[in-house]
C-alpha positions in Angstrom: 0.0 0.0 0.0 1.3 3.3 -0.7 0.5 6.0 2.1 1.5 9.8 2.5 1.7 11.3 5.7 0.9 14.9 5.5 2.2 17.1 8.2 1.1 20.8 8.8 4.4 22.0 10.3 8.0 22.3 9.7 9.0 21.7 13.4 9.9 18.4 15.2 7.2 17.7 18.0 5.1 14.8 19.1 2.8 14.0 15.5 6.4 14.1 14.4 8.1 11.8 16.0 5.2 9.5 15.5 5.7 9.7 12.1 9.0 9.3 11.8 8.8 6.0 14.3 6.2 4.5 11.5 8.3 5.1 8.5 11.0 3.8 10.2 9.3 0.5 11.0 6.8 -0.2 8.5 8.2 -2.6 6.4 5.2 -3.7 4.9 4.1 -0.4 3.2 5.6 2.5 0.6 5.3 5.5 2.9 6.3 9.2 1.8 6.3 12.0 3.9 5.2 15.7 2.7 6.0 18.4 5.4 7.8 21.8 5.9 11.3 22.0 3.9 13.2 22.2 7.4 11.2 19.2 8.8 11.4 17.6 5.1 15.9 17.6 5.9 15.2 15.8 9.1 13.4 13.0 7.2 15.6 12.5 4.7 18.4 12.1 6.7 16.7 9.2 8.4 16.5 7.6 5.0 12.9 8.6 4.3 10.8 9.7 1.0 10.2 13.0 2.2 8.6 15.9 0.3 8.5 20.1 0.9 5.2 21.7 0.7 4.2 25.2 1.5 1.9 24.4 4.1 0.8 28.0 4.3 -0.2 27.9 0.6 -3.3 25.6 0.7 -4.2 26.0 -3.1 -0.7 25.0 -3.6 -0.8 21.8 -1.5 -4.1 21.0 -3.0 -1.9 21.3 -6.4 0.7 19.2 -4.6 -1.1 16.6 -3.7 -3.2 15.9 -6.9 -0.2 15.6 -8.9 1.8 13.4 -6.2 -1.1 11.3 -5.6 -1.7 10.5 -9.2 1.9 10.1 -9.8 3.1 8.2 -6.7 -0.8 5.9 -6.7 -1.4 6.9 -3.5 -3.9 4.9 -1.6 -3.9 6.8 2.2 -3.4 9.9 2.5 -2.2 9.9 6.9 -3.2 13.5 7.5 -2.1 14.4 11.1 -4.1 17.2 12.5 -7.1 19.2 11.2 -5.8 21.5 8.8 -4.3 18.5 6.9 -7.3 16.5 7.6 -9.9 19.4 5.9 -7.5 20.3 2.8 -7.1 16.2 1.8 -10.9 16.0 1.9 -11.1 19.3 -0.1 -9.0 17.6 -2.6 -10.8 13.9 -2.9 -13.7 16.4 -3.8 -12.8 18.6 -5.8 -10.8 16.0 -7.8 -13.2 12.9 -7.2 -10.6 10.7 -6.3 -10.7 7.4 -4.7 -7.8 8.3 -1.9 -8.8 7.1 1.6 -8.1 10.0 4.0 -7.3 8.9 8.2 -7.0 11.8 10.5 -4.8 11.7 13.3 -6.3 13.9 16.1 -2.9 14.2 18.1 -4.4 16.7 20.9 -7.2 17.4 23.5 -8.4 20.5 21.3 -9.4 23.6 23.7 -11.5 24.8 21.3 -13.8 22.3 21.0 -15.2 22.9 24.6 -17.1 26.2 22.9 -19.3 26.3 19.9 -16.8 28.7 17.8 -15.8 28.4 14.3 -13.2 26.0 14.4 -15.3 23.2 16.4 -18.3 24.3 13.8 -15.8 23.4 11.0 -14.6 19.9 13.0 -18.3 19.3 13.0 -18.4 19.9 9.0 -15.5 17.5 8.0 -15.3 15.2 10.8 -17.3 12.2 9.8 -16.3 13.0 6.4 -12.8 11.3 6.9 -13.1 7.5 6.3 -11.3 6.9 9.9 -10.0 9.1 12.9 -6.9 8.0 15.4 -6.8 9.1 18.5 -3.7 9.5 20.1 -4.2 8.5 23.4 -7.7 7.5 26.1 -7.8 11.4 27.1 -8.3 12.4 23.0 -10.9 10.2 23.0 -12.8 10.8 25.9 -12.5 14.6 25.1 -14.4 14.2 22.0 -17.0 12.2 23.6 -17.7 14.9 26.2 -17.6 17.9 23.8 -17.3 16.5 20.3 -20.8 14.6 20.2 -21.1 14.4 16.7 -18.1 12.0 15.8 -19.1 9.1 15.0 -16.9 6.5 17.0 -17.5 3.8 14.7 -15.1 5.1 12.5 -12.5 5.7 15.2 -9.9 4.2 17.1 -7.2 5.3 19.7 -3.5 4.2 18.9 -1.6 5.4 21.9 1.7 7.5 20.8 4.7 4.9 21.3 8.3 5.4 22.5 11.4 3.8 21.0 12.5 1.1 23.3 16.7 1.7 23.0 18.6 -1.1 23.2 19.8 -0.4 26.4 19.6 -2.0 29.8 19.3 0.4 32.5 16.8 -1.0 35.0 19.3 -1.9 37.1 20.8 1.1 38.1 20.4 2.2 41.5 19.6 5.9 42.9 23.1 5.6 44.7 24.6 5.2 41.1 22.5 8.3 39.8 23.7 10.3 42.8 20.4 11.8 43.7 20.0 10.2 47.6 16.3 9.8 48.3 14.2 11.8 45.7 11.4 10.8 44.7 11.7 10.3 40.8 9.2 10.5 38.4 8.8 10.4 34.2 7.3 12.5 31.9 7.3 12.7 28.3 5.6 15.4 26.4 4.8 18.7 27.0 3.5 19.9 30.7 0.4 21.7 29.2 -3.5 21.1 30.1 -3.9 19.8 26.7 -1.8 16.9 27.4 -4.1 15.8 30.2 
């Protein structure tokens, strides 16, 4: 199968890193990624199909991704986040194509606590997709409380992995660490209110 992950950024973060974890270990699939030129570096570097688009431009990446799609037979597009999400579906539209389009909701959105624009255009496209990932329980269960209207069916929460090093460091002591009797504790992401 031949998928495109479509990032809206050209900055390393969390959608990011998930992306590059799945094109470094799907074996089984063609993946390309189209992102910010910056970004785009990064994923070449790690030995991956990676594309620039002017994410800012969205007639242009409507542009870009008929052409790529058509010339690459893309099956999927993997758009991760809304913007993404709403200018794949514009395209399958406008152009008629047969491109399956999964959104990746990657956040506990604020805005979809109020009935502004944004959640009104969420509440547009949403269903629209023909599936959603969650990234983790709290996404989900965010959209259930305030995002009504998504039809679960068509959902499913894949929790955000971590690379497992090949190093074994479960055996190392506090004393070893120097740091006496503190009470330790992990986090990864960032310690925001939208991260749960």
């Amino acid at each position: 199968m031949n998928i495109l992950h479509l990032l809206p950024t050209d900055q390393f973060g969390g959608a990011e890193k998930v992306v590059l974890q799945l094109a470094q270990y799907d074996k089984n699939n063609n993946l390309y990624v189209a992102c910010g030129e910056n970004l785009c570096k990064m994923f070449k570097n790690n030995n991956i199909k990676a594309y620039p688009i002017f994410i800012n431009k969205k007639l242009n990446l409507i542009r870009f991704l008929n052409k790529f799609i058509q010339e690459n037979q893309i099956d999927i597009i993997h758009a991760h986040d809304n913007t993404v999400s709403i200018i794949s579906y514009v395209y399958k539209l406008i152009f008629n194509s047969k491109v399956k389009i999964i959104s990746h909701i990657h956040n506990t959105y604020p805005w979809l606590k109020y009935n502004g624009i944004y959640k009104k255009i969420d509440k547009i496209f949403r269903n629209k997709y023909d599936f959603n990932i969650y990234c983790c329980d709290k996404s989900r269960e965010h959209y259930m409380e305030y995002g009504k209207y998504i039809d679960d069916t068509k959902c499913k929460v894949v929790e955000n992995g971590i690379e497992i090093l090949p190093q074994n460091n479960e055996n190392i002591s506090k004393e070893q660490l120097e740091i006496g009797n503190k009470f330790i504790y992990g986090f990864i992401g960032r310690l925001d209110k939208q991260k749960g």
